[in-house]
C-alpha positions in Angstrom: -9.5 -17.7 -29.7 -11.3 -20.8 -28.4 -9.7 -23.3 -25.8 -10.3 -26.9 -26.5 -10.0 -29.7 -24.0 -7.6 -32.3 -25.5 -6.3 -35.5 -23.8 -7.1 -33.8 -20.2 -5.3 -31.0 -21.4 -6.4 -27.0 -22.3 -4.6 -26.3 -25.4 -5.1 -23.1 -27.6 -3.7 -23.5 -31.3 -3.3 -20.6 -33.9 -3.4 -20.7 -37.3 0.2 -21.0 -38.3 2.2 -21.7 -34.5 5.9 -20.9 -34.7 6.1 -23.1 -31.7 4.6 -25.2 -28.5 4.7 -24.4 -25.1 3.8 -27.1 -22.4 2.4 -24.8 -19.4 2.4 -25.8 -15.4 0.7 -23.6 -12.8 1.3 -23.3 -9.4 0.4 -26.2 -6.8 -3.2 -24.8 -5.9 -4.2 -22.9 -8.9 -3.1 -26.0 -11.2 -6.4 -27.3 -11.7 -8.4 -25.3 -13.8 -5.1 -23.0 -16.1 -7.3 -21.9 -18.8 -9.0 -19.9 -16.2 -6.3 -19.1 -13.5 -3.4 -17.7 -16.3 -5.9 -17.0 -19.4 -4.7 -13.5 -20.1 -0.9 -14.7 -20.1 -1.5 -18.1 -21.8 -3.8 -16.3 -24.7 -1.3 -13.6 -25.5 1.3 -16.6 -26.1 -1.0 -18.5 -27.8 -1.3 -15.7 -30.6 1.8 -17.5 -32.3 2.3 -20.5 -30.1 0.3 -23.9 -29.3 0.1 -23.6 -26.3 -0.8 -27.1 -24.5 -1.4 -26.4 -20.7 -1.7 -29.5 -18.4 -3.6 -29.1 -14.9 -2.9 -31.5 -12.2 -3.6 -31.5 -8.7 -0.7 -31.4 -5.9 0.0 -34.6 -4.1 3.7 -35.0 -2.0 4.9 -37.3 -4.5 6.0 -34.7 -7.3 7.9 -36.9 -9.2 4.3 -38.8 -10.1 3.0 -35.8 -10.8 6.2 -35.2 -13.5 5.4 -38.5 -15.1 1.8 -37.9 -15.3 1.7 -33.9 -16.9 4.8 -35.4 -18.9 2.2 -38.5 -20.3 -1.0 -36.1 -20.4 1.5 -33.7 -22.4 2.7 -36.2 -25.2 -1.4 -37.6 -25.6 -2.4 -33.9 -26.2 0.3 -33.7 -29.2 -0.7 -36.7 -30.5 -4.1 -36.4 -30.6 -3.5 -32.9 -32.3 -2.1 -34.9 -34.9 -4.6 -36.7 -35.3 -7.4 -34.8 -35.7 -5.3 -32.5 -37.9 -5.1 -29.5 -35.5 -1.5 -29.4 -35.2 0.8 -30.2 -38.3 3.1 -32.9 -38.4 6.2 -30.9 -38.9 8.7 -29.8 -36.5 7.9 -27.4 -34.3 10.2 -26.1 -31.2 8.6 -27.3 -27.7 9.3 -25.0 -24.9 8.6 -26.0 -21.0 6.7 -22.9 -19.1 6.2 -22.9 -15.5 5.3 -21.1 -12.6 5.3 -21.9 -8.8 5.7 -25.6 -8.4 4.7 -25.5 -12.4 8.8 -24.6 -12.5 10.1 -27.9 -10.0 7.6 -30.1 -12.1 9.4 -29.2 -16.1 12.7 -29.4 -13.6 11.9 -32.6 -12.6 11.2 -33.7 -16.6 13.8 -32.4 -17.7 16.1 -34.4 -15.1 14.3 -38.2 -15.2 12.6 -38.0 -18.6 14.3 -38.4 -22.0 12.5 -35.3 -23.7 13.8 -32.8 -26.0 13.2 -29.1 -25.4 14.2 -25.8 -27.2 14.0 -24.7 -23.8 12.3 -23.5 -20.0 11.2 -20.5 -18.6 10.7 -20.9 -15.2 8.4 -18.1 -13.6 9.2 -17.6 -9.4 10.5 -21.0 -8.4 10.4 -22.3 -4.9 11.7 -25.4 -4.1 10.4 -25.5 -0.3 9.9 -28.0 2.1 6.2 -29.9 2.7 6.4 -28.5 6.4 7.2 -24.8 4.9 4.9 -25.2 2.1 1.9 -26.5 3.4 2.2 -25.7 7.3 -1.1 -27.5 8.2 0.6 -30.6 7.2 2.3 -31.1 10.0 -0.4 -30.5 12.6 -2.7 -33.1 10.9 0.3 -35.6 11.1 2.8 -34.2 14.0 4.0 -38.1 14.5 5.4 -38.5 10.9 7.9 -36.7 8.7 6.7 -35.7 5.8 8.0 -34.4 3.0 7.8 -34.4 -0.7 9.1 -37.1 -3.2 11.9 -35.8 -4.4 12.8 -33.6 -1.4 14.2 -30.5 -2.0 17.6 -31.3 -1.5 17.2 -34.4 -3.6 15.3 -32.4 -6.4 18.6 -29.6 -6.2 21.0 -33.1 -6.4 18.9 -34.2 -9.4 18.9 -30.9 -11.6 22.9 -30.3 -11.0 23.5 -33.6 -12.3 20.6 -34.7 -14.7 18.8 -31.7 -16.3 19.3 -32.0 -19.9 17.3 -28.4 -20.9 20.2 -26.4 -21.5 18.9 -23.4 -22.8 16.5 -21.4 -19.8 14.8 -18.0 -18.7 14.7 -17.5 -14.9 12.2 -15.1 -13.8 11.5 -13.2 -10.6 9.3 -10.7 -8.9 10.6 -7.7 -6.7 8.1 -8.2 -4.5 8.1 -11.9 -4.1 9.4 -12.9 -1.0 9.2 -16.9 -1.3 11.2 -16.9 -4.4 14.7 -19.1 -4.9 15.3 -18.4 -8.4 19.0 -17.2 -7.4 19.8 -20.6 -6.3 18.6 -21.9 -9.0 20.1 -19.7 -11.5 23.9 -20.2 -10.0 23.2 -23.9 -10.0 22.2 -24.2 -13.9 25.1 -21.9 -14.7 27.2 -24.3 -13.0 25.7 -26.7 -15.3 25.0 -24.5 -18.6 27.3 -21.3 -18.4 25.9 -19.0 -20.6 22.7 -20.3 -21.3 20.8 -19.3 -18.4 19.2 -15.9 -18.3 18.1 -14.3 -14.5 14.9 -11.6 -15.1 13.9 -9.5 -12.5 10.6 -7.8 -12.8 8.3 -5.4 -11.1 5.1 -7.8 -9.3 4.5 -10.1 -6.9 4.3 -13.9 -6.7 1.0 -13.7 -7.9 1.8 -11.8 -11.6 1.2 -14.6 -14.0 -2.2 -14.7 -12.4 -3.2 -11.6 -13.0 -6.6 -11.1 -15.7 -8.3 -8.7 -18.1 -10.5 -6.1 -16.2 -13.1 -4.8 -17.5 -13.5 -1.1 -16.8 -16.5 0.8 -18.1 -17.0 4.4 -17.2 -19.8 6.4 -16.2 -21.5 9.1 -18.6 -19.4 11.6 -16.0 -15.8 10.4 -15.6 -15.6 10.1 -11.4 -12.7 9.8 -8.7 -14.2 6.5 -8.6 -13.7 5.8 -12.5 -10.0 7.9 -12.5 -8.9 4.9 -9.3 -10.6 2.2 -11.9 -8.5 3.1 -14.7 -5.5 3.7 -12.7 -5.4 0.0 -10.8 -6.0 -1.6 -14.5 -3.0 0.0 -15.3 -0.7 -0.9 -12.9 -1.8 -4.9 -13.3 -1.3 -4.8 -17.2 2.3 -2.8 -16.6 3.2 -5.7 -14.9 1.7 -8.1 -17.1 2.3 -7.2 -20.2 6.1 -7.0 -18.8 5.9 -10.7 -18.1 4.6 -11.1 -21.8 7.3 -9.4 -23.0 10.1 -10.5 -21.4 8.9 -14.9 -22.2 8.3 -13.6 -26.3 11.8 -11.6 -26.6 13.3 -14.8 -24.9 11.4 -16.8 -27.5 11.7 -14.8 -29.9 14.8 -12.2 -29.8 14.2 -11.3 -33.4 10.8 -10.1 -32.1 12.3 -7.0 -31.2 13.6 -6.2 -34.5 10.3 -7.5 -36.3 8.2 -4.9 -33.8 11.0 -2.2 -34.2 10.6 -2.3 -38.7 6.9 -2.6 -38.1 6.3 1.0 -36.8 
């Protein structure tokens, strides 16, 4: 599998995609989400195009909506194109983590787009001053705070988001997650359409990569501890995986199940 740089964008594209998912990282491991969330993005991009946008984190997030919203629609287009990507309908699915989640909130809310639906992987919705505490010691004179604010972005999605259809996911050992909010707010908005995950990891679980572990002619302590910590990271991860292609997916289970 072979990621191509299209339109500013990192999209992978199998053969016959049942789907497209537009991914968003977190604020400062957005720039580069080939790299940051390969393992996570390849396993989806087994059976979906998967179109991830990087962008780098300014305090005017709406701007940043519009522009990974623009950079999103050139990558499809060109994939038309150039005869990558069929021109047929295909289901388009937000997926975010971090920030990546407040950014396909935000499109949903002031953009006109159509979506099958979001998964939205350890939201925050913080403050500039809780977010990025230097900020206020380079500027202790001024208030700043990001565009929308948080209580302005939580006014926004209760009375514009338009994605109806959404999988809320969180960590057990994530301590600057707000996905509860968030999930009693769409239900407000969308009862029975919003799903609220809880999984083993930490904030930093979509993150997490393929190690390599080669053993020694003589299996060692050393090589047992290896094996052991590989483990534990693909438990978590391949949770992750499996919770977003169920959601996708729910006849998965069944196609999996009459497989064995």
């Amino acid at each position: 599998m072979e990621w191509k740089e299209i339109a500013g964008n990192w999209v992978l594209v199998p053969r016959h995609p049942v789907g497209i998912v537009h991914f968003l990282g977190g604020a400062f491991v957005a720039t580069a989400p080939q790299l940051t969330y390969r393992w996570l993005l390849e396993q989806l991009g087994k059976e979906y195009a998967v179109v991830a946008t990087p962008f780098v984190n300014t305090l005017d997030h709406a701007a940043i909506a519009q522009t990974v919203l623009n950079s999103f629609d050139n990558a499809i287009a060109e994939l038309h194109d150039r005869a990558l990507l069929r021109r047929r309908y295909l289901p388009t699915y937000g997926l975010g983590h971090s920030m990546g989640c407040k950014l396909h909130l935000l499109i949903g809310s002031l953009f006109d787009v159509e979506r099958a639906g979001n998964i939205l992987i350890s939201y925050n919705n913080y403050a500039a001053r809780d977010a990025i505490p230097l900020v206020q010691q380079f500027t202790p004179t001024f208030a700043v705070e990001f565009t929308p604010s948080p209580v302005e972005t939580t006014n926004l999605v209760r009375d514009r988001y338009r994605v109806r259809r959404n999988l809320l996911i969180r960590f057990t050992n994530d301590t600057i997650d707000q996905s509860t909010a968030l999930h009693q707010l769409l239900q407000q908005r969308f009862p029975e359409m919003v799903t609220l995950q809880t999984l083993p990891g930490s904030h930093t679980t979509p993150l997490g990569q393929d190690v390599s572990w080669q053993t020694g002619t003589n299996f060692t302590p050393f090589d047992a501890m290896g094996q052991w910590f590989k483990q534990e990271i693909y438990r978590d991860l391949n949770q992750l995986k499996r919770a977003i292609v169920l959601w996708l997916n729910p006849f998965s289970h069944v196609s999996n199940l009459s497989n064995r």
